[in-house]
C-alpha positions as CSV (number, residue, x, y, z in Angstrom):
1,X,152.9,12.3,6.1
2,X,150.6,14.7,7.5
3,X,152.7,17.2,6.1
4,X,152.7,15.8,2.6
5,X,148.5,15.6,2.9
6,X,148.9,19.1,3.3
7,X,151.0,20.2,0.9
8,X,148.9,17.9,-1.8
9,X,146.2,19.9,-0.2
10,X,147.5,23.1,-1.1
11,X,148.6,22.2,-4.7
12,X,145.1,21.1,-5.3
13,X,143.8,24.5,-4.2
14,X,146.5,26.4,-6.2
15,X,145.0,24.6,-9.2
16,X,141.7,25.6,-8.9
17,X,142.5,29.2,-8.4
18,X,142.5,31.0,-11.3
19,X,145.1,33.3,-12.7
20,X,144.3,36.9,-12.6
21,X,144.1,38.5,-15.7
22,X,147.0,40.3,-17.0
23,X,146.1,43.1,-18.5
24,X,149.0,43.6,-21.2
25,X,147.6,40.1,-22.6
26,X,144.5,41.2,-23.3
27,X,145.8,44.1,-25.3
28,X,148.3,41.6,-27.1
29,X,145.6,39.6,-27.8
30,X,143.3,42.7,-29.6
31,X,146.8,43.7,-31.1
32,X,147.5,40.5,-32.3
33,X,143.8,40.0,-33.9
34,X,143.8,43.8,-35.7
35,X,147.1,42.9,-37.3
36,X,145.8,39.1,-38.6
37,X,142.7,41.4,-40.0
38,X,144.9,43.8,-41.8
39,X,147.4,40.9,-43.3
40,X,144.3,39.2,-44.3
41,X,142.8,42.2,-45.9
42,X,146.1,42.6,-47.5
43,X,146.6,38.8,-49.1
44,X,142.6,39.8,-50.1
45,X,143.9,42.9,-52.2
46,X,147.5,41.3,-53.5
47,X,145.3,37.9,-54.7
48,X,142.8,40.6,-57.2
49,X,145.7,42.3,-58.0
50,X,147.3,39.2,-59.0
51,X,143.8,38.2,-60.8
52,X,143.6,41.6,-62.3
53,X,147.4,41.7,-63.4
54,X,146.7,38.2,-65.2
55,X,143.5,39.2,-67.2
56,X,145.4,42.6,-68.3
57,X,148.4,41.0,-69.2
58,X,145.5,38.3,-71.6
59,X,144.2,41.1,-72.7
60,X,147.1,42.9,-74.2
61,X,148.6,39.6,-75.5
62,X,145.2,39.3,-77.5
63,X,145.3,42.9,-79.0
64,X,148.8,42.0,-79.8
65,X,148.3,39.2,-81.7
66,X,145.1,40.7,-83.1
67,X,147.4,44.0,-84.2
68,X,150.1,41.5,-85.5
69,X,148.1,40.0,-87.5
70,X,145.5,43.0,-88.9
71,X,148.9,44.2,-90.2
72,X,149.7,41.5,-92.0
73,X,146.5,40.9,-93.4
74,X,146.7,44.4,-94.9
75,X,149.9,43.9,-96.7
76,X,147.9,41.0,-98.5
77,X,145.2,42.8,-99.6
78,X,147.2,45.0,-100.8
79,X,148.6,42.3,-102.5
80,X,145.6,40.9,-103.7
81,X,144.4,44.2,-104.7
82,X,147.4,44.6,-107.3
83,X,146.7,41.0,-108.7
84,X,142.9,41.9,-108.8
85,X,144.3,44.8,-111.1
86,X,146.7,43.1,-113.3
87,X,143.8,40.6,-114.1
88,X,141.8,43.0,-115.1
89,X,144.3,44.4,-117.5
90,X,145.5,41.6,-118.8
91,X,144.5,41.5,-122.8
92,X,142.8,37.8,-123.8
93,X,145.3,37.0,-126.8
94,X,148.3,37.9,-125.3
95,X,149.3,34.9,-122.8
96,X,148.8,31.6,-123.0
97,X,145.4,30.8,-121.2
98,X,147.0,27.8,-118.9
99,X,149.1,30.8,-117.3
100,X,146.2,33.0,-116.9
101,X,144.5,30.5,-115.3
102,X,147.5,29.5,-113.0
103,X,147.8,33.9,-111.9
104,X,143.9,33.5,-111.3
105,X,143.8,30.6,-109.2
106,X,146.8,32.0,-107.0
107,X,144.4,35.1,-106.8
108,X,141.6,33.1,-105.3
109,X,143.9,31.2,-103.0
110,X,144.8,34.6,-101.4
111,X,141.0,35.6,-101.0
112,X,140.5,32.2,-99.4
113,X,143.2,33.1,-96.7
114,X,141.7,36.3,-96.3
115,X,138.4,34.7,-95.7
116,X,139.4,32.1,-93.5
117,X,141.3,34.3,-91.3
118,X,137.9,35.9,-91.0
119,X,138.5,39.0,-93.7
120,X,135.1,40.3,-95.4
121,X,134.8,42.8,-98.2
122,X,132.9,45.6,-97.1
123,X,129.6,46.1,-99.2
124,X,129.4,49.3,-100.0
125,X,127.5,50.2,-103.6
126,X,124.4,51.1,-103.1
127,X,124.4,51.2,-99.6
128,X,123.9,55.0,-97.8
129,X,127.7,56.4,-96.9
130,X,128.8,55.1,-93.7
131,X,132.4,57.6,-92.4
132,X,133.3,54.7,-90.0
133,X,133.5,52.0,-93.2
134,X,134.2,54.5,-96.1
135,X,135.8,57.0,-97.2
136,X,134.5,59.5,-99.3
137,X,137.5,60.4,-102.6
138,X,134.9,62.4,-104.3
139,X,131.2,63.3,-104.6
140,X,128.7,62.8,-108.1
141,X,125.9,64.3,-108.9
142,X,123.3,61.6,-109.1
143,X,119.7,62.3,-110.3
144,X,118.3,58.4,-109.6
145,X,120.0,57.8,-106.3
146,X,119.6,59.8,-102.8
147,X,122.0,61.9,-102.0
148,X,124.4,60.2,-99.6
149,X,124.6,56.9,-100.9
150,X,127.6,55.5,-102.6
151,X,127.7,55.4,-106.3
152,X,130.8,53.4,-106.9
153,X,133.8,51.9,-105.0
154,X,137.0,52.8,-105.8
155,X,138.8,50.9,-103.7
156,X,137.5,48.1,-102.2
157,X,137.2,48.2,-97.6
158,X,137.8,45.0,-95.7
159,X,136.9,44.1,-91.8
160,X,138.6,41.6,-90.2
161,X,135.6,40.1,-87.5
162,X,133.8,42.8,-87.4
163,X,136.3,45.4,-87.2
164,X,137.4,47.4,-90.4
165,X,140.8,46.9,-91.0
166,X,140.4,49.3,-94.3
167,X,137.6,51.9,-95.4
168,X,136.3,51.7,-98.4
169,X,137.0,54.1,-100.9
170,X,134.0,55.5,-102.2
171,X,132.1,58.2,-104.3
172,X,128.9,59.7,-103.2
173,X,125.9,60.9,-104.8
174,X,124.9,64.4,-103.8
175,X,122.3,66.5,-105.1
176,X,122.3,68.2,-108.1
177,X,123.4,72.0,-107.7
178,X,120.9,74.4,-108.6
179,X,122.2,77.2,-110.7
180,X,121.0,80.8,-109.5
181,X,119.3,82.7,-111.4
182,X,120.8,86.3,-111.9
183,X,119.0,89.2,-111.0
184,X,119.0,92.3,-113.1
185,X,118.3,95.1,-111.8
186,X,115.5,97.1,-112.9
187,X,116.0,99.7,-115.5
188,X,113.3,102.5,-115.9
């Protein structure tokens, strides 16, 4: 029994001694916290890549959709270009006016697309030129306007929100050109 005191003795001693430190573990440990800093670090940089990715990929599916559709809008305005023409040619006792009225109301239902898919005519009479909404097809001498201000449209610009989707076709005024006078020279 006495032996067993002892050894219980001893066991109770061992407990309260402390290991010595290894040193290996404490360089594990250091290891072990650089490389949880570097993986966070690295989930850091893959999640706003992954954010970044997702707001480019948004972003091109909007210019898509916004190039899709500019296109498209084009084609009918070119379309509603040629039935703004063929209205205007159209000679009053040659068609029955019920039919004229029909073409015409087709003609506004096109415009009213245009418009509620956000197309506006570009106003440009009147207005000083503008290269990034119209396009200069030829200059006019103009006495009552200032020069650089569009004197007539000759094919009508539209923007789609903002953005022109086609530039206005346009003369300018310009100044009138002064004639020089000739010289002669002087005869004695």
């Amino acid at each position: 029994m006495v032996e067993d005191n002892e050894n219980l003795a001893r066991e109770k001693q061992d407990d309260h001694v402390e290991a010595a430190p290894d040193p290996d573990m404490a360089e594990r440990l250091e290891e072990a916290l650089r490389e949880k800093d570097q993986f966070r670090a690295l989930a850091q940089r893959s999640q706003a890549d992954l954010v970044n990715y997702r707001r480019r990929a948004a972003e091109e599916l909007e210019e898509a959709r916004t190039s899709s559709k500019s296109r498209l809008l084009l084609d009918v305005i070119s379309v509603v270009d040629d039935f703004g023409r063929a209205l205007e040619m159209v000679p009053g006792a040659a068609i029955a006016p019920g039919w004229l009225e029909g073409v015409r109301l087709v003609h506004r239902k096109l415009v009213s697309l245009m418009e509620s898919e956000g197309v506006t005519r570009i106003q440009a009479e009147g207005q000083p030129f503008e290269p990034f909404e119209h396009e200069a097809v030829l200059y006019q001498e103009s006495p009552g306007m200032a020069e650089g201000t569009v004197v007539q449209v000759v094919r009508d610009g539209y923007k789609l929100n903002g953005r022109v989707l086609r530039a206005a076709q346009v003369a300018v005024s310009r100044a009138p050109v002064q004639k020089k006078e000739t010289e002669s020279p002087d005869q004695e």
